[in-house]
DRENVO-165102 format. One record per residue (C-alpha): x negated, y negated, z. Coordinates in steps of 0.25 Angstrom, whole numbers, padded with zeros to 4 digits, always signed. Layout:
# DRENVO-165102
XYZ ...
***
This chain:
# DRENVO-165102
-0013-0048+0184 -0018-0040+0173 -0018-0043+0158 -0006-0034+0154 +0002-0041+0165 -0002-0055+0161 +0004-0053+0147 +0016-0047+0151 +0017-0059+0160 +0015-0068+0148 +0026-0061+0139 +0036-0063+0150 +0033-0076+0152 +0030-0079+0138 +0046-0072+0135 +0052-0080+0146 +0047-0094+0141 +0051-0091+0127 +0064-0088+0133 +0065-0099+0141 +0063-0108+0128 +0074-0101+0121 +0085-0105+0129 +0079-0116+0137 +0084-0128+0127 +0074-0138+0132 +0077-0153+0127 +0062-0158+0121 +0071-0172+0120 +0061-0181+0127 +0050-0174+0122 +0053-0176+0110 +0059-0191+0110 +0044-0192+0116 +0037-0189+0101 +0035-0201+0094 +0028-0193+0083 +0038-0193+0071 +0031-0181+0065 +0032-0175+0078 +0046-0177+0080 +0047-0173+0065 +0040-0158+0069 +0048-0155+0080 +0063-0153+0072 +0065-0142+0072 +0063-0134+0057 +0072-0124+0052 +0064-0111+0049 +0068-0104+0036 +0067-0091+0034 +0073-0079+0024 +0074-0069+0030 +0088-0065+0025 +0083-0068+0014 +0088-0084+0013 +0085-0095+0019 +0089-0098+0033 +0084-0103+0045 +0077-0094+0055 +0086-0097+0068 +0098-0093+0060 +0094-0080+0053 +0098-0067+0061 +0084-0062+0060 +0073-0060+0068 +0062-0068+0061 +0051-0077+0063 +0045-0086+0051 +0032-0092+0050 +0030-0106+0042 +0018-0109+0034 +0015-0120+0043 +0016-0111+0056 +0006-0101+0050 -0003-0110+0045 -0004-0119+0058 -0008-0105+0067 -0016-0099+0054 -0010-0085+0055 -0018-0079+0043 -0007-0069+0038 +0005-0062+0042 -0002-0053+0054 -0005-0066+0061 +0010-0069+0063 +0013-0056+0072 +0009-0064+0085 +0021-0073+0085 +0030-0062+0079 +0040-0055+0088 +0038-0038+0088 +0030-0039+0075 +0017-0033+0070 +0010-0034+0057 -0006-0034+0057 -0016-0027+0047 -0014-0012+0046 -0026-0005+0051 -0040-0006+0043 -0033-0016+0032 -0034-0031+0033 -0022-0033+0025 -0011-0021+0025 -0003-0025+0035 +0005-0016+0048 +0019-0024+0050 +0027-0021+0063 +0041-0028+0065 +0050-0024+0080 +0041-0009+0078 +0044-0005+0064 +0033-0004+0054 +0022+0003+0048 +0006+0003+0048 +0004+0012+0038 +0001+0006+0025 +0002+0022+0018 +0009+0022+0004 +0019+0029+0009 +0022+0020+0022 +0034+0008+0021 +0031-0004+0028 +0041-0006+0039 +0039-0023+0041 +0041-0029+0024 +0032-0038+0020 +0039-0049+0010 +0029-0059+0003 +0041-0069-0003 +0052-0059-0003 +0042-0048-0009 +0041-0035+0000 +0028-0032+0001 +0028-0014+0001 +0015-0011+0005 +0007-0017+0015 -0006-0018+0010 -0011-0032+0009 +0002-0036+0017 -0006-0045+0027 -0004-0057+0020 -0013-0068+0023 -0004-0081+0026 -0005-0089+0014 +0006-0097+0003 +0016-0094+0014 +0030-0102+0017 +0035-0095+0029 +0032-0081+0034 +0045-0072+0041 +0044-0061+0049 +0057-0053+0050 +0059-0045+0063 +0069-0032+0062 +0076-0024+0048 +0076-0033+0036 +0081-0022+0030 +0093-0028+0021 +0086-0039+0015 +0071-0034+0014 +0071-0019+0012 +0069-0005+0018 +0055-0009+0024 +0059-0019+0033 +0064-0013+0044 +0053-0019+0054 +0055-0033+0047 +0048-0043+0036 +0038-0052+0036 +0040-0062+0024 +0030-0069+0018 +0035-0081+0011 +0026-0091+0001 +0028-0106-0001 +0035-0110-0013 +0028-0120-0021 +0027-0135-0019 +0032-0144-0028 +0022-0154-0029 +0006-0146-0032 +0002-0140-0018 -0013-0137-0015 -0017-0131-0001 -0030-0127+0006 -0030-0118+0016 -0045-0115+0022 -0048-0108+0034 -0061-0105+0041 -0064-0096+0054 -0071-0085+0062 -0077-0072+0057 -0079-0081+0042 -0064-0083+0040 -0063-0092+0025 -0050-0093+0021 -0044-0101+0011 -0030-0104+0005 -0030-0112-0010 -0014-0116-0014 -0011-0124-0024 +0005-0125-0032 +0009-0138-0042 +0020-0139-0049 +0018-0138-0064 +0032-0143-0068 +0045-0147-0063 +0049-0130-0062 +0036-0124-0061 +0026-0122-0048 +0014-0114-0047 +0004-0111-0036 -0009-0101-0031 -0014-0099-0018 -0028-0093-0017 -0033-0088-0002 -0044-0081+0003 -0048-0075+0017 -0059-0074+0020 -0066-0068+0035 -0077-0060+0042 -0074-0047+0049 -0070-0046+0063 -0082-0035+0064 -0090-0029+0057 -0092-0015+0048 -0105-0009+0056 -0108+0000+0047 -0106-0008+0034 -0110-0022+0040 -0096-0027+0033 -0084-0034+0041 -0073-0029+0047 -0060-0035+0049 -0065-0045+0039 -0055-0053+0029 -0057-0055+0013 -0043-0059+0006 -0040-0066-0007 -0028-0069-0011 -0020-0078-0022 -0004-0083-0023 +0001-0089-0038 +0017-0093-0040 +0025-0100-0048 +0037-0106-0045 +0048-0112-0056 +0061-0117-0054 +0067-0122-0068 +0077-0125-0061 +0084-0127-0046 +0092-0115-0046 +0081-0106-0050 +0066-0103-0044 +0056-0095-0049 +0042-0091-0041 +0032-0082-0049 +0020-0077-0037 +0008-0069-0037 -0001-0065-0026 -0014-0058-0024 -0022-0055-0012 -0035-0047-0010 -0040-0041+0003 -0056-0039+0001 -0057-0039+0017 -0067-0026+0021 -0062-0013+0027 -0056-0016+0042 -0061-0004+0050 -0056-0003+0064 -0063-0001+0077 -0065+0012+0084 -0059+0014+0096 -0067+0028+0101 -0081+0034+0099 -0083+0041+0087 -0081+0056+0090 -0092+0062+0082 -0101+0049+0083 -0099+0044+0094 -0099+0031+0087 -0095+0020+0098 -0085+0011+0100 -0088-0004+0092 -0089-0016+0101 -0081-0025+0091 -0068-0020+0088 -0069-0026+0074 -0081-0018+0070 -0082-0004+0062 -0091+0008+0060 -0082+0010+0048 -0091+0014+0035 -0077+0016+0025 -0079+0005+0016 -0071+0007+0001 -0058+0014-0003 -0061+0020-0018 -0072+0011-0020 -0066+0000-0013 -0069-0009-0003 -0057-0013+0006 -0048-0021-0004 -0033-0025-0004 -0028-0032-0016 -0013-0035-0018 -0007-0044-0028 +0010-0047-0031 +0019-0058-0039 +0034-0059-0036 +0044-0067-0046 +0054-0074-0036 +0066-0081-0046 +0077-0089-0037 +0090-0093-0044 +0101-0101-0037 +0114-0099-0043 +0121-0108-0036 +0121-0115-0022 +0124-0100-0015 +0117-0090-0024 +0104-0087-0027 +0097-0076-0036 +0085-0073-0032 +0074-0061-0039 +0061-0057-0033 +0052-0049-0040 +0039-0044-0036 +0027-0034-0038 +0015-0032-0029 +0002-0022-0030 -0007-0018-0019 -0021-0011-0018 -0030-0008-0006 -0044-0001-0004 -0044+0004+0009 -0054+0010+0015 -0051+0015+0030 -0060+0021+0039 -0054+0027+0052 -0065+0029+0059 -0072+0017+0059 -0086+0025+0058 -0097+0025+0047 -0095+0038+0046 -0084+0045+0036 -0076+0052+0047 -0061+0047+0044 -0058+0036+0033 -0049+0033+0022 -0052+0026+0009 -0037+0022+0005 -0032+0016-0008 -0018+0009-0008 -0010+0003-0020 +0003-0002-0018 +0013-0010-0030 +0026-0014-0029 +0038-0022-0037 +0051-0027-0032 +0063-0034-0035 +0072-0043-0026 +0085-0049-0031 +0092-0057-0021 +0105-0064-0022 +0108-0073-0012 +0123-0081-0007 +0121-0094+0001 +0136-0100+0004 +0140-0106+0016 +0147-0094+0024 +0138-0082+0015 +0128-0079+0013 +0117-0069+0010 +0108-0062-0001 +0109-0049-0007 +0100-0043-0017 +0092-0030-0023 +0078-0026-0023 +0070-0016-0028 +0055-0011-0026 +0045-0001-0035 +0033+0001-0027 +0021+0011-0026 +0012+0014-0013 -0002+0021-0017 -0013+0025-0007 -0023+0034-0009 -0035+0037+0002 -0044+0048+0008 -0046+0051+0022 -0059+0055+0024 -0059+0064+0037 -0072+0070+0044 -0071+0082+0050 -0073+0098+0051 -0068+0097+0035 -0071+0084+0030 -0061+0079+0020 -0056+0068+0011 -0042+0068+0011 -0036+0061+0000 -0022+0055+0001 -0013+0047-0009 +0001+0041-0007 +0008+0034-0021 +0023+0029-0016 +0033+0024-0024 +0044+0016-0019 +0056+0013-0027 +0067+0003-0018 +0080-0003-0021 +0089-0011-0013 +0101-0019-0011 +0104-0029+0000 +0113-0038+0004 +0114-0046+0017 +0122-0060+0021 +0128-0067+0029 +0140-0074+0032 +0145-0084+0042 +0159-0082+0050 +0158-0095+0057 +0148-0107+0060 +0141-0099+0070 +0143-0085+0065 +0137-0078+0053 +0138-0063+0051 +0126-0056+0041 +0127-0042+0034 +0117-0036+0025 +0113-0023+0018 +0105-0016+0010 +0103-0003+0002 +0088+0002-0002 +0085+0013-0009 +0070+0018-0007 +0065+0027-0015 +0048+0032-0012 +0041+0043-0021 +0027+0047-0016 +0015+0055-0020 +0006+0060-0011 -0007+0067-0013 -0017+0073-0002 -0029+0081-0004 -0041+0085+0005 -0055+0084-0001 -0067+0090+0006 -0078+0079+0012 -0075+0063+0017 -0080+0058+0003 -0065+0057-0003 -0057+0061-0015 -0057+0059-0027 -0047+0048-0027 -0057+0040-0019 -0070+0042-0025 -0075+0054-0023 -0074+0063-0035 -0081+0075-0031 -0072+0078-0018 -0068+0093-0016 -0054+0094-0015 -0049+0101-0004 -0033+0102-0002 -0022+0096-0006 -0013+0094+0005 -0002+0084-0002 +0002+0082-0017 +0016+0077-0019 +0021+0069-0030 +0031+0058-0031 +0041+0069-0037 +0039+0076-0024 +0040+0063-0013 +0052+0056-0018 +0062+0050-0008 +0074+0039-0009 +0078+0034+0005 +0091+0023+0003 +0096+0015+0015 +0106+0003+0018 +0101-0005+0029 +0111-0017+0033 +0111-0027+0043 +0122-0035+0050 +0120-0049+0059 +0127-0058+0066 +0123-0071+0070 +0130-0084+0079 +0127-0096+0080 +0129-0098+0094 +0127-0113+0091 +0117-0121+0082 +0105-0118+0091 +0107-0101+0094 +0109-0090+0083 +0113-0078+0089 +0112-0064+0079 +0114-0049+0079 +0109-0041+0069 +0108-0027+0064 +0099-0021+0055 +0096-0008+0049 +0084-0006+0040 +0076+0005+0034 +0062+0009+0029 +0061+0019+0018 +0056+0033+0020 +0045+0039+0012 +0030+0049+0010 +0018+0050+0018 +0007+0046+0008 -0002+0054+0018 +0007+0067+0018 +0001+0080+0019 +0008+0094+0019 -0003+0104+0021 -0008+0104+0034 +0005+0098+0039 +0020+0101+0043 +0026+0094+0034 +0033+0103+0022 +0033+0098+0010 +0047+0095+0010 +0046+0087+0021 +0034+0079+0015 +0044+0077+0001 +0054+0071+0010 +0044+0061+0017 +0050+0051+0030 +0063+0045+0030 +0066+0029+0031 +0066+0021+0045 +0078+0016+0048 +0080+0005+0058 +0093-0003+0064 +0090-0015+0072 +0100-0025+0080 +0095-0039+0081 +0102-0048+0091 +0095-0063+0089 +0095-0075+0095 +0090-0089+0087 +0090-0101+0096 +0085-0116+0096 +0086-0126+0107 +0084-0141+0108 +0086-0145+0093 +0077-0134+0088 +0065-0134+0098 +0067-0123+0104 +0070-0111+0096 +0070-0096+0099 +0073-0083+0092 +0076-0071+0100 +0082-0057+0096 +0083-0042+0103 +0082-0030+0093 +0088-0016+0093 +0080-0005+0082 +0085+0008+0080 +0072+0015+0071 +0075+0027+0065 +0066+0037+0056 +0053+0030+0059 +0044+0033+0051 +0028+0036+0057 +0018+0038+0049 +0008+0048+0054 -0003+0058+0054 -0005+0071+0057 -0020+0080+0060 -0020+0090+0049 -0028+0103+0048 -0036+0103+0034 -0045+0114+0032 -0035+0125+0041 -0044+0126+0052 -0033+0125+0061 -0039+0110+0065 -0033+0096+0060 -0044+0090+0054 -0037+0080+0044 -0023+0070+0044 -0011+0068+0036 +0001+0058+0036 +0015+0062+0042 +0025+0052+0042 +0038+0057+0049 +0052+0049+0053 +0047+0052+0068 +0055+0040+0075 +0067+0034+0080 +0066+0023+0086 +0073+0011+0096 +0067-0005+0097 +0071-0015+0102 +0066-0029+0107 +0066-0043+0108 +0058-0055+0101 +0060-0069+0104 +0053-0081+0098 +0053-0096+0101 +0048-0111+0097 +0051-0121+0106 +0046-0136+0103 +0042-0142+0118 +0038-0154+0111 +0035-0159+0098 +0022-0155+0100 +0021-0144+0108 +0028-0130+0101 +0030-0116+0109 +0033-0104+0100 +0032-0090+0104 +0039-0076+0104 +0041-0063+0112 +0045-0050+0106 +0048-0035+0113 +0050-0022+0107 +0055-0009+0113 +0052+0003+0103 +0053+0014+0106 +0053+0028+0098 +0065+0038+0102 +0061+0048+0093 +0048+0053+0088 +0046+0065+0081 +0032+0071+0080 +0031+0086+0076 +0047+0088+0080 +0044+0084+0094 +0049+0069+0098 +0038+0060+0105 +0044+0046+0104 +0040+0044+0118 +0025+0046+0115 +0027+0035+0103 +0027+0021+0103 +0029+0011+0092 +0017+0005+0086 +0014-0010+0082 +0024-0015+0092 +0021-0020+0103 +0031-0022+0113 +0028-0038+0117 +0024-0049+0109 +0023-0063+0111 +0019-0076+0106 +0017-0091+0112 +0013-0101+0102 +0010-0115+0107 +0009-0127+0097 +0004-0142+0100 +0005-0153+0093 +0000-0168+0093 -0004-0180+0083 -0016-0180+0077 -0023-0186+0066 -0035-0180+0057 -0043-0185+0046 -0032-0199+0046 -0022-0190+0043 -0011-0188+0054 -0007-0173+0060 -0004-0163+0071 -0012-0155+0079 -0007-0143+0083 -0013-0134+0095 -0007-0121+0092 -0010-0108+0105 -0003-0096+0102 -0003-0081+0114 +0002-0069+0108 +0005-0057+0114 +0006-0042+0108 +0011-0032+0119 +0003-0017+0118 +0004-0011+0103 +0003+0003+0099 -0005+0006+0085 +0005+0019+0082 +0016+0027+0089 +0007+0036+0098 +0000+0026+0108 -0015+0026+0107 -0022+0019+0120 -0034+0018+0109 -0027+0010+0098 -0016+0005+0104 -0015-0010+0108 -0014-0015+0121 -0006-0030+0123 -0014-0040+0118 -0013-0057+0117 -0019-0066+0107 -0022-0082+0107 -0021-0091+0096 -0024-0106+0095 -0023-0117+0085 -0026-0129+0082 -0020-0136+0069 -0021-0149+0063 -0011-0154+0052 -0008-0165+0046 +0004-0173+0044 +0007-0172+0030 +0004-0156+0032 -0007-0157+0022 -0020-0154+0031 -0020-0143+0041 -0032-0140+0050 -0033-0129+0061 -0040-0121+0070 -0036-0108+0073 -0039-0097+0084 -0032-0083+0083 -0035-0072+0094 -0042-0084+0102 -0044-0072+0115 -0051-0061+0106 -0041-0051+0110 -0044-0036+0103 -0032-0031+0099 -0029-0019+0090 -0019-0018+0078 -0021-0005+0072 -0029+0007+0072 -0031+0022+0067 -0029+0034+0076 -0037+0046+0072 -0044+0051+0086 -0047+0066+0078 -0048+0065+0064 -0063+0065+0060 -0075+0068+0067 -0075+0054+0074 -0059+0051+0079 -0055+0037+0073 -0047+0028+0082 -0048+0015+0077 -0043+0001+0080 -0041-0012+0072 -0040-0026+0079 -0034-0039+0077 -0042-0050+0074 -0050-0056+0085 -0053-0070+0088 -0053-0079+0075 -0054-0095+0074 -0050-0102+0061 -0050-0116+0056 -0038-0120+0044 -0039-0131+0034 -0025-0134+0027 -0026-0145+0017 -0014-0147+0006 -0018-0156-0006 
***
């Protein structure tokens, strides 16, 4: 039997146990009445998982949403290192590092979302760090520090999180401070020289007052290495630093005054050729990990992110039902990128890019907690800018720089409104809405200098100016798109243990300007390019079912979606011809409303406590998407096209043991921690590639974790990717631009062993 089959196999079986565990209602009685372990018996009641993702409080097998939570203690017993290490136990989701970037990050949620990371380009999966929407997606991989709980949302999220939600959100949520002074250590140690280090420290300075910092560096070697430059590739240099304050002068009012800054000083990640060079003949690398690439700065710069933010969060409880709540925010990003397609020492295809992002935003939220009502409504509003400036220095017949610059402003209000309200003790009915209004100016320049040495704007003051392709102001780009997106659900509570719900859902992402738009040596008219692309539009029906059996040791949550996705927007590129010799020697960006689209599928993830040592967790997902229009130069090809990052099978079986055991005269559990995840055959874009396309794929994970009783010492050992597997997560495609061709492929990380030390003073 080969491979392919043997998965397949796996996932049915894999399905049908889970299955089986949802419904099967198995008494653990004598098992349990076996454990004399107090603290034992003590673990094994079940706890109430709180989550917000209706934005209050409420337990997770009762909100009629799809979402999975993380606790701090989950994350840090299987040492995920930040938020793409969660996408193996998450149902029909994707979010990994965007190509040649060690932090911007690619989010995919049930097949929506965007790779991108362009000026002009919306995310379609938000990013919330403490109720803050994160714009841009530079520096969004957020190492996994300070945290609380993490949510993932699955579907629209439209009515309480905004117009680029329409995938989902991932919510990022800190710890408050302790009340009594809280110091913590974190090290870690590992393969390929990983040092990490996380330093927190809080202590009340009154009765009202609390303040903390957290101070964290990662540090690691590369996976390979640059052969030209002798530096590392894929290798991991992050600093980063978390201050708050919190003050509650009295119990009806909390104030929480934070600040954060992280720096990503990490070395280019180049990616792997896939063919021979077409004018060298440069061969294919044995190490997937290495590079040939000789592109080091960006306007002088070596690879650098550097973002930093602070957010005001003031919580007033007017009375037992109603609280005011105000979340202000601003955040600031800037990134020296510098990317080399062709992964070559040679200047055939490369782009030194520059992006700057700001933002502020407002939140008010007023939220009604009675006994039959309840629900929170609100206004929000965000000013935020998107800069990127870059060359494309492409080899050829006419060598040229082609300098390209994007400055977006988006100015965004809403008002929203969602609750719910209870007909009976087992039936509740919720209804929610909200009314944004988008508006995004752009300027866009593009100008074509003679020779691969750059433009001006990147260092090269004697460059001969060629063309001008594009020069369009913000007076000329100028578009307001409004939209209301509602959502309706209902839910039964069949009886204490089984919620059943329905839900629709309708959200939207706003439309706006290629920042790589050209109009010479395109089709598009300039009225066209003025217009720019409409907003997607998606509408989703839900139907959930959240269950638990034998007093909570057994729980599962399962639901089947329906997406209707309209006016999807593809970003693109088109060959261009430059120099009028009737040959397309250059590239320019064309973003078109080509798609409509149907998905559909199902996820189902479970726990189930055999004893009150021995855990079982794990999730199934499928997606069906499938393109019923896409247009390409007025012809439909949606039976060529395929939806990228989403696979149509994932799976998940974690296995947790633990027993007894005293260390260094403290008592403890040892935990045994084996986790098999499964990612079914994944497409890099939406025209299949047999080259960069990803075939199915399975990854190991052990651990093996030590924690003391009194949860102030933790010690682990750690294995991820324990079989080496070489899989794919990205790449560029440009087989005929330049001299040499560029495809090239960037990989997850391969085998990696840690060891963790937690100690709390």
């Amino acid at each position: 039997m080969n491979q392919s089959k043997r998965k397949q196999r796996f996932l049915r079986r894999s399905a049908a146990a889970l299955i089986a565990l949802s419904g099967s209602g198995i008494s653990h009685a004598q098992t349990a009445s076996t454990t004399n372990n107090a603290e034992a018996a003590k673990a094994a009641e079940p706890a109430t998982v709180v989550v917000t993702a209706r934005r209050r409080e409420e337990s997770l097998q009762d909100v009629p949403v799809s979402v999975t939570a993380f606790s701090a203690d989950q994350l840090s017993k299987t040492a995920v290192p930040d938020i793409v290490g969660l996408v193996q136990t998450l149902p029909n989701t994707t979010m990994k590092a965007s190509r040649a970037t060690n932090s911007t990050l690619t989010a995919f949620i049930r097949g929506v979302g965007q790779q991108d990371p362009l000026a002009g380009f919306e995310a379609g999966v938000g990013i919330y760090l403490d109720d803050v929407y994160i714009a841009r997606p530079q520096g969004a991989v957020a190492d996994i520090y300070d945290v609380e709980r993490i949510e993932v949302l699955r579907g629209p999220q439209g009515t309480l999180y905004g117009r680029n939600t329409i995938g989902g959100a991932v919510k990022y949520v800190t710890r408050k401070l302790a009340p009594e002074t809280d110091v913590r250590l974190k090290a870690t140690v590992g393969t390929y020289g990983q040092t990490d280090a996380v330093l927190t420290a809080s202590t009340p300075v009154s009765d009202t007052f609390r303040i903390g910092a957290t101070l964290a560096k990662f540090k690691r070697n590369g996976f390979g290495k640059n052969l030209v430059t002798g530096g590392d590739n894929y290798d991991k240099d992050v600093a980063a630093a978390r201050l708050s304050a919190e003050f509650t002068p009295n119990s009806n009012l909390f104030i929480r005054l934070s600040a954060d800054t992280t720096q990503d000083d990490s070395s280019p990640k180049n990616g792997y050729r896939l063919t021979v060079g077409n004018a060298s003949k440069a061969p294919i690398l044995d190490n997937v990990f290495d590079t040939r690439a000789n592109l080091t700065t960006a306007l002088g710069h070596l690879q650098q992110v550097k973002q930093s933010g602070g957010s005001a969060l003031v919580e007033w409880q007017i009375n037992n039902e109603l609280t005011l709540k105000s979340i202000t925010a601003s955040r600031r990003d800037t990134s020296y990128a510098p990317i080399d397609f062709d992964s070559l020492p040679v200047v055939d295809l490369e782009a030194p890019a520059v992006y700057k992002n700001r933002q502020f935003s407002q939140e008010l939220q007023l939220s009604y907690n009675g006994k039959t009502i309840q629900g929170v409504a609100g206004v929000y509003y965000i000013d935020a800018n998107a800069y990127n400036k870059f060359d494309t220095l492409l080899n050829g017949a006419l060598p040229l720089s082609v300098y390209t610059m994007g400055d977006v402003d988006t100015k965004a209000w809403a008002i929203f409104a969602d609750g719910s309200m209870n007909l009976s003790d087992t039936v509740s009915v919720s209804a929610g809405g909200r009314y944004t209004s988008d508006t995004r100016q752009a300027a866009v320049l593009r100008q074509l200098y003679l020779g691969t040495k750059g433009s001006p704007e990147l260092g090269n003051p004697g460059a001969v100016l060629f063309r001008t392709d594009t020069n369009l102001s913000k007076a000329d780009l100028d578009r307001t798109d409004t939209k209301f997106t509602p959502r309706l659900s209902l839910n039964w509570k069949a009886n204490a243990d089984n919620n059943v719900y329905a839900s629709w859902s309708q959200g939207f992402k706003g439309g706006g300007f290629d920042p790589r738009l050209n109009v010479v040596g395109t089709k598009i008219s300039l009225a066209k390019a003025k217009s720019g692309y409409e907003p997607e539009e998606i509408e989703t029906l839900e139907l959930g079912l959240k269950s638990q059996f034998d007093k909570g040791r057994i729980m599962t949550n399962a639901a089947l979606f329906f997406s209707n996705y309209k006016n999807v927007q593809i970003p693109g590129s088109v060959a261009v011809d430059t120099d009028g010799d009737g040959k397309d020697d250059n590239f320019a960006g064309v973003t078109t409303n080509a798609g409509k689209a149907r998905i559909r599928g199902f996820e189902l993830e479970a726990t189930a406590r055999i004893t009150d040592a021995f855990r079982l967790s794990g999730m199934f997902s499928y997606i069906d998407a499938k393109y019923t229009q896409f247009i390409v130069a007025g012809v439909d090809v949606a039976s060529q096209k395929v939806f990228q990052n989403t696979p149509k099978q994932s799976a998940n079986l974690t296995a947790t043991y633990d027993w007894p055991m005293a260390f260094a005269s403290k008592n403890g559990t040892l935990s045994l921690i084996g986790s098999y995840s499964y990612r079914g055959a994944t497409n890099q874009f939406e025209t299949p590639n047999a080259l960069l396309d990803q075939d199915a794929y399975s990854l190991w994970d052990a651990s093996l974790v030590w924690t003391s009783t009194d949860k102030r010492l933790r010690a682990g050992l750690h294995g991820k990717n324990l079989g080496n597997t070489k899989y794919k997560v990205a790449g560029y495609l440009f087989p005929t631009l330049g001299l040499e061709g560029s495809t090239t492929a960037f990989y997850g990380n391969p085998r990696t062993v840690s060891a963790t030390v937690e100690y709390r003073f």
